[in-house]
DRENZA-865547 format. One record per atom (N, C-alpha, C, CB): x, y, z; residue in one letter. Coordinates in pm, whole numbers, plus 50000, padded with zeros to 5 digits. Each point is the difference from the previous one (the first is absolute). Glycine has a CB too. Layout:
REM residues N
XYZA;...
***
This chain:
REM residues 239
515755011848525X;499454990949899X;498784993050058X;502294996649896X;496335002550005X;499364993450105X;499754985249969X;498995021750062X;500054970250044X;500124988050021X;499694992849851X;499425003750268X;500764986949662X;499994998249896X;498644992949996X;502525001749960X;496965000349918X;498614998849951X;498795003650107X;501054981649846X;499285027950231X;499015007250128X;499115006149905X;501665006750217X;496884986749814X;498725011849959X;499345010450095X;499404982049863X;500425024850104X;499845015350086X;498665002549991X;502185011649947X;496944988950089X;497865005149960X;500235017450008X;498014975650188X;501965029549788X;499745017650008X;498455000350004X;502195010249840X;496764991750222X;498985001750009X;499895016250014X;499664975250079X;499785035149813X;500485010250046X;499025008949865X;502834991050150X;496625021849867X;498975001349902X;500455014649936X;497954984850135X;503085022949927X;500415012149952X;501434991849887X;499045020950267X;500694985149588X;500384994349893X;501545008050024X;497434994749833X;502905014550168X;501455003150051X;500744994050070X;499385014849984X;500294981050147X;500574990450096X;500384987649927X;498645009150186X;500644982049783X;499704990749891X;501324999549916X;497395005249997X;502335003649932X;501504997349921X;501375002050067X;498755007449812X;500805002950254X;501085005450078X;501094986650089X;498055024350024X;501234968150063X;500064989250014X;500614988649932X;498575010750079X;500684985849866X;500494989949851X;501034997949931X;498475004449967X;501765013750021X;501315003049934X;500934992450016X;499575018350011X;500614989650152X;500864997950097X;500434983150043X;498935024650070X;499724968149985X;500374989850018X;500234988849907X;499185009250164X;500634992949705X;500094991549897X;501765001049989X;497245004349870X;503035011350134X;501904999649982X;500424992350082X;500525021149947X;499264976950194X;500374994550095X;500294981749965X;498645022750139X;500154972649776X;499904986649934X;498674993950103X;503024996249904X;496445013950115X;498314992250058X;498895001549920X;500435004850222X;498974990149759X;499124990949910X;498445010250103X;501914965649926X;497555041949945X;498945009950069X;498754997649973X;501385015949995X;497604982050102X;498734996549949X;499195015250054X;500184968250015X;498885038949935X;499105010949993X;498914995550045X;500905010249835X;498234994250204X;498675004050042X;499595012650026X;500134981950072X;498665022449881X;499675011750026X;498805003950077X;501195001049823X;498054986250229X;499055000350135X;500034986950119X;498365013449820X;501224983950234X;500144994250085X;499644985649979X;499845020550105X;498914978849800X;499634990549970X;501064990049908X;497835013850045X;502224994549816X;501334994049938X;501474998750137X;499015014549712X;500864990050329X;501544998250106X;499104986250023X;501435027850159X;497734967749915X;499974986750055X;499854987749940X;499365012050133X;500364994549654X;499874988949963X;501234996249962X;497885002549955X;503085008650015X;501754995949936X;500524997150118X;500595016149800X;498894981350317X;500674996750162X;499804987350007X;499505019950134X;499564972949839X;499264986549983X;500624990649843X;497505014150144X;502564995949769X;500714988749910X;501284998449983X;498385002049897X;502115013550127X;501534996549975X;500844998150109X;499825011949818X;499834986950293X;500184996950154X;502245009750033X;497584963549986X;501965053749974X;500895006549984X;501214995850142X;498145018649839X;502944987250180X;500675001850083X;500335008350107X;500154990749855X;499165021850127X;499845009650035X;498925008449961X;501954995050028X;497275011850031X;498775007549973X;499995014650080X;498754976049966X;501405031149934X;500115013350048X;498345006249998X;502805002749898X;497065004550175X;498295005350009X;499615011850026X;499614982650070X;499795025249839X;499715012149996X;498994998550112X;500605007049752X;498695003050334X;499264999250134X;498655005249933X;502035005050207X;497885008749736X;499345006749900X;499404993549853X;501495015950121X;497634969449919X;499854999949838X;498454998649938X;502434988050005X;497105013249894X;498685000149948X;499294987150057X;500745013549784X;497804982950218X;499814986650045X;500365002550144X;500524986049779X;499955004050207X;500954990250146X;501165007950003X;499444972749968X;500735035550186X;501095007750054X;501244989450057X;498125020450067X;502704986949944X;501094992050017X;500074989850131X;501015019349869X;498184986350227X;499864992950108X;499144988150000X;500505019850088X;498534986549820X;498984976849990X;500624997149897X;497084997950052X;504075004749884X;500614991549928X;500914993650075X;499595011549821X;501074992350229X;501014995450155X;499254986650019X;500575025950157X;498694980449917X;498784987650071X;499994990449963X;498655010650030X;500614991049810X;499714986649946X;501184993149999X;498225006849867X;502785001650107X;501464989149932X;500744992750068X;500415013849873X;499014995450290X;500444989350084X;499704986150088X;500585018949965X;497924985149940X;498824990650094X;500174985049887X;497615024750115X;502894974649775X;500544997349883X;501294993550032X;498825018249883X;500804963750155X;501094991150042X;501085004649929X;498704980750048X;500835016949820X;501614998649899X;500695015949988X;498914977749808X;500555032050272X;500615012549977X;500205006850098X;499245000549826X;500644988950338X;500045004750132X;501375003850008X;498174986350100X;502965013349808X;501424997950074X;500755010449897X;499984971150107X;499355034649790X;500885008749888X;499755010750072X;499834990649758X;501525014050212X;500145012150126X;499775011149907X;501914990850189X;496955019849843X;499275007949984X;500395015850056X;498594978049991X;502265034149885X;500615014150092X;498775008349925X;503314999350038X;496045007250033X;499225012049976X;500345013349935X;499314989750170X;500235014449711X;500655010749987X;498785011850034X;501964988249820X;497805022050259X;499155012349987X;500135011050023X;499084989050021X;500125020949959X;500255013650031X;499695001250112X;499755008149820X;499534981950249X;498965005750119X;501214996850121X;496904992449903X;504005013250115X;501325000050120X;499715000150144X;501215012949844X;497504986650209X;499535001950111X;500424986050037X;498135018849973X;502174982950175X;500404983550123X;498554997149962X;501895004650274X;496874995849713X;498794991350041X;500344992149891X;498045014250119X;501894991749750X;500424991849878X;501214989550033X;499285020949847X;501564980750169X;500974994950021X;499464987550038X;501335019150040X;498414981850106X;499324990950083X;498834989449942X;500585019150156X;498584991549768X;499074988049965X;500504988349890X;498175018250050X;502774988449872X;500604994849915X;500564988149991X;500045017849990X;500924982850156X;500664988150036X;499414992650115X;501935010249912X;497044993050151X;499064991850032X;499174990349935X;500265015350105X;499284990249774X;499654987949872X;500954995049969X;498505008649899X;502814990550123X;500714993149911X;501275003249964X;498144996349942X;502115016950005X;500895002149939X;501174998750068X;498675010949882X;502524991250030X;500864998550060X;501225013749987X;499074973149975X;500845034049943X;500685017950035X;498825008849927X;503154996149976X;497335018850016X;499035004549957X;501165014249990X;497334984150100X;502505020649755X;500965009949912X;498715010550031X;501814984749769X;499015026850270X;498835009849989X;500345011249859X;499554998250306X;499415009549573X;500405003449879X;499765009850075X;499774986949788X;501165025750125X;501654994049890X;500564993150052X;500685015749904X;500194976750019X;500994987750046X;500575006349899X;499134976050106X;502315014849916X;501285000849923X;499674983249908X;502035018150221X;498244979249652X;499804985749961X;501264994550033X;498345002849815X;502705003150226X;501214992450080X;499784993450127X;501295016049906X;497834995150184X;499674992150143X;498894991349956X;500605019250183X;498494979349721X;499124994049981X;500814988749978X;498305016049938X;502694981049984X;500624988649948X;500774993850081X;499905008449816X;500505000250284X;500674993550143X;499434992750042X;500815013950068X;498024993849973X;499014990350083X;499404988849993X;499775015250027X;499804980349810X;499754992549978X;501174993349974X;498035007949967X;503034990450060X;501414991349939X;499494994750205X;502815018249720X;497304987850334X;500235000250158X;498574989650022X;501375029550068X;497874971849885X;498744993950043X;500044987649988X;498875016449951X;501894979749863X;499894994149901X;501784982050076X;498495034149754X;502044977150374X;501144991350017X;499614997950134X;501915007649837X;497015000450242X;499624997050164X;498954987349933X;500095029350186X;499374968649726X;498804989649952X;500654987749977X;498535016449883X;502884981750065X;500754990149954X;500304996150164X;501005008449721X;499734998150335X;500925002050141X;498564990750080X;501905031649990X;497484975850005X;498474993150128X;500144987149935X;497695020750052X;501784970749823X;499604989149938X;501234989850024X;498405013549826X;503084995150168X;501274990550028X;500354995650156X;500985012349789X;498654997850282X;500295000050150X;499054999750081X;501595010149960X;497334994850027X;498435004050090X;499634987050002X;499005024049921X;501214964550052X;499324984450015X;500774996450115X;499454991549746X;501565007950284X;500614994650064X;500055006750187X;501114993049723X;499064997350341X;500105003550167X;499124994450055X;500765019549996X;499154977150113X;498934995150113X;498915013350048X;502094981050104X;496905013449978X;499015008150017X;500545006350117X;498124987649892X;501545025850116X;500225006450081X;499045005250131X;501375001849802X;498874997850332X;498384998650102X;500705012150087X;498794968150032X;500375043749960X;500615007050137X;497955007250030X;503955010449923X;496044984150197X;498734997850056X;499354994149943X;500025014250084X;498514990749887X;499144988849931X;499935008549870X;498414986950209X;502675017049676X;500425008449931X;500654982949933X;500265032150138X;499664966049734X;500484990049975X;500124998849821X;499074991450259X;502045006749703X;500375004849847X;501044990549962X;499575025850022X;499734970949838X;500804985749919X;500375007249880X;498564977050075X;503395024949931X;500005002249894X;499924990249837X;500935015750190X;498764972149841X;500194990849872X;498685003549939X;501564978950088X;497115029550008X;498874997649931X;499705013649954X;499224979550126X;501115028449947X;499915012550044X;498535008450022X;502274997849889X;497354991150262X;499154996550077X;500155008150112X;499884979349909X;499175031450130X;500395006450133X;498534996950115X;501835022449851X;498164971750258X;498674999350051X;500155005250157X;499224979049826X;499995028550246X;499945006550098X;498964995750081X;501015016049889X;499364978350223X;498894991150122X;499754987749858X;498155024850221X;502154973049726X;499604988649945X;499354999649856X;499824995450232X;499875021049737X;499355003049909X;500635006949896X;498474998450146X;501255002849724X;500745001549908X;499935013049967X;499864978949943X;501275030850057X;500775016649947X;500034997649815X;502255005150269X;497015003949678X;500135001449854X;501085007049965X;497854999049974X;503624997850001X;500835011649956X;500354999849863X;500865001050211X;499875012649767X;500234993849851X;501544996649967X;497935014649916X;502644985550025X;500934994449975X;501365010250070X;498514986949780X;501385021950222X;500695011050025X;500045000350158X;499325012249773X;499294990750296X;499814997350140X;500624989650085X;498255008449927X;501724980349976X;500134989250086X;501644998549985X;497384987949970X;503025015149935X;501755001150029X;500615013350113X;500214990749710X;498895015950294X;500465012050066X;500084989750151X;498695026549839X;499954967950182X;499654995250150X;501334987450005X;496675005050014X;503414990849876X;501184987550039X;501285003850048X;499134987449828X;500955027150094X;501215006149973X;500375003550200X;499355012849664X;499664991250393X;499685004350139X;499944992950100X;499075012049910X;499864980150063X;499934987450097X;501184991850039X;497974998649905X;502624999049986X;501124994049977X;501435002050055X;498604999049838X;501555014150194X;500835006150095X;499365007950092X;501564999349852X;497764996050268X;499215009650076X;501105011650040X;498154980950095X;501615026649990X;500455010550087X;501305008849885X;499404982750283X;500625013449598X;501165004049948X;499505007249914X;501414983850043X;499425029649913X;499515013449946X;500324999749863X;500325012850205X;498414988649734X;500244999949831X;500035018349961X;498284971649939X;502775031949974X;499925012949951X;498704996949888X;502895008950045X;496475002949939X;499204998049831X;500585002249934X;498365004150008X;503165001149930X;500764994949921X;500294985849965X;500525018850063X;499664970250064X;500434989850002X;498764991249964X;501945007150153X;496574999449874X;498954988749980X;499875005649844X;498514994350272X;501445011849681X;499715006849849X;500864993849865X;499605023450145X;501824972849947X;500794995249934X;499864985049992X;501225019450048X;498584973850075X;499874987749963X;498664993549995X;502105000250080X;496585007149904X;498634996149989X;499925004149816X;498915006050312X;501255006649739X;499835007349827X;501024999549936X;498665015850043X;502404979949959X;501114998449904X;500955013549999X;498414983449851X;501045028050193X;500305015249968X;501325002550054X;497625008250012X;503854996549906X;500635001250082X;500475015350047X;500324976549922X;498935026849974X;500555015250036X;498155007550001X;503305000949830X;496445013550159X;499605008149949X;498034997650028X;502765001849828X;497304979950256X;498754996350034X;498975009350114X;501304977349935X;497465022650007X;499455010150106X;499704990950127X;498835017549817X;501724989950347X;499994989550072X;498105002250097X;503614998750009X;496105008949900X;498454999750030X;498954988250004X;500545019549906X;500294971449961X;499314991149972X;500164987750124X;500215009349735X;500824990950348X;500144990350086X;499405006750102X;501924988149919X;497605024250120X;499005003850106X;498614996149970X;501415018650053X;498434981649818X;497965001149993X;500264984550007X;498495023849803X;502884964450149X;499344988850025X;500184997250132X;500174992549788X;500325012250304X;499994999450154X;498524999250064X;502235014349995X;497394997149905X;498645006250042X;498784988349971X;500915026849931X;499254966249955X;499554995749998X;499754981950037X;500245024649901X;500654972050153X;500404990550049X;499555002950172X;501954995449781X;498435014850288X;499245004050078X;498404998950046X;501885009349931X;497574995750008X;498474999949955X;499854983949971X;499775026949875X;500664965050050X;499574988750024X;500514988950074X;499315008049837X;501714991550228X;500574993850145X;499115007250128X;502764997149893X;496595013850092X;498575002050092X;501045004350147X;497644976749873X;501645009750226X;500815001450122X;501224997549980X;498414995050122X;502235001849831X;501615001849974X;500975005649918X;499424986150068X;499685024349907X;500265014749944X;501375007050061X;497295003049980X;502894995450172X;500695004550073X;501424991149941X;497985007850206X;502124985149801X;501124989849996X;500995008049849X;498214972250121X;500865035249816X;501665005949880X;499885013950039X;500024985049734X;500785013050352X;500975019450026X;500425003949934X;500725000550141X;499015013249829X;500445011249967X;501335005250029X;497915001750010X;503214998950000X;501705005150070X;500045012749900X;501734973350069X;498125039150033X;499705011349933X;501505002649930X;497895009350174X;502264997249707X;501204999549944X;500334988349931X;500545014050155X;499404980749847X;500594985749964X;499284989049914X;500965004450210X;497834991549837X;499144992749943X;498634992950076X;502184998449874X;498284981250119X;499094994050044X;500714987450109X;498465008349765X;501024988750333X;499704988650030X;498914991850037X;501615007550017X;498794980249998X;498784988950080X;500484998850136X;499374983649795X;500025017550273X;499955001350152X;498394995150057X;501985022449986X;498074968250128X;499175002250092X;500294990850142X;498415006949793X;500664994150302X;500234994650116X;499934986249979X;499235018350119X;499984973249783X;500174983950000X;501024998949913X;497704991750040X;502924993949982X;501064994249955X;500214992949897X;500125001950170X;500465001949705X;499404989949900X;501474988749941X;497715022349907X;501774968150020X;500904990849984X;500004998049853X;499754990150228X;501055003449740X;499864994049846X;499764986050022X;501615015949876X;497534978650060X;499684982449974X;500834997849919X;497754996150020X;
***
């Protein structure tokens, strides 16, 4: 059943999908808003301030990726969690995807069942962060330093852009150093997913959390088989 009175954005320009979609999530009891370029996606993003925003990657105008951008550069729309839908299945895509922002990314064909999962999963990790993600003391392991009440990450002193997704992953880590997360176990309790989640998506955000922790890139291991940890030679504490 989904969350009650949840608005959904479909930004999406192939007219089959479209309904196809709609159908589906209207039975469900979600409330469907259309767009069919990029531009309209940002103006029904801005007035009706949706709950979810699904995003075609492929669209006329403005491609799915400077729509990302803007929406996230876009105070009041920095935090609606954003799943990609495209054909283009390649890791670079992937990557760039959720480097702007996003937060999963459906590769077509899809099933509108896993589509509806996912967004139920997105739609209860978004509630879950807003009920629980405020709360705890700051966390310091080297000069690596992360507040979850603000969800503030700054490195030597200087401030890490993450997005919402990243920065729970890093809390999720930091937070228990040296201790081994399955990507079952981060998928499930970052992304909500309990079954059937692709655990890819918790590698490219490794990856990319990586790349911007720079020199302390090293500090989230890899445990071949298994998953992730935080590890390094300095010692960190909680304030």
């Amino acid at each position: 059943m989904a969350v009650p009175l949840s608005v959904i954005l479909l930004i999406e320009d192939d007219v089959l999908i479209q309904e196809l979609v709609k159908f589906n999530l209207e039975k469900e009891g979600f409330e469907i808003l259309v767009a069919g370029d990029g531009r309209r996606g940002l103006e029904l993003a801005k007035a009706r301030k949706p709950h979810l925003i699904l995003l075609d990657l492929m669209l006329p105008d403005l491609d799915g990726f400077e729509v990302c951008k803007i929406l996230r550069a876009d105070e009041s729309m920095a935090e609606v969690p954003i799943i990609i839908l495209s054909a283009r299945g390649e890791v670079v895509d992937k990557v760039i995807g959720l480097e702007l922002g996003a937060d999963d990314y459906v590769s077509k064909p899809f099933s509108t069942r896993e589509l509806s999962a996912r967004i139920r999963a997105r739609l209860r990790g978004d509630r879950r962060a807003k009920d629980t993600g405020q709360e705890g003391s700051k966390v310091v392991w080297g000069e690596l330093e992360v507040w979850p009440q603000s969800y503030i990450v700054t490195l030597g002193g200087e401030p890490v852009n993450l997005t919402v997704k990243e920065f729970q992953l890093l809390l999720m880590l930091v937070s228990h150093p040296y201790q081994v997360f399955s990507r079952e176990y981060l998928l499930e309790k970052i992304w909500g997913y309990s079954i059937n989640g692709d655990t890819r998506t918790v590698d490219v955000h490794i990856s990319t959390l990586r790349s911007k922790l720079k020199r302390l890139e090293n500090v989230l291991e890899s445990v071949r088989g298994i998953g992730y940890r935080f590890a390094s030679p300095a010692g960190g504490r909680n304030s």
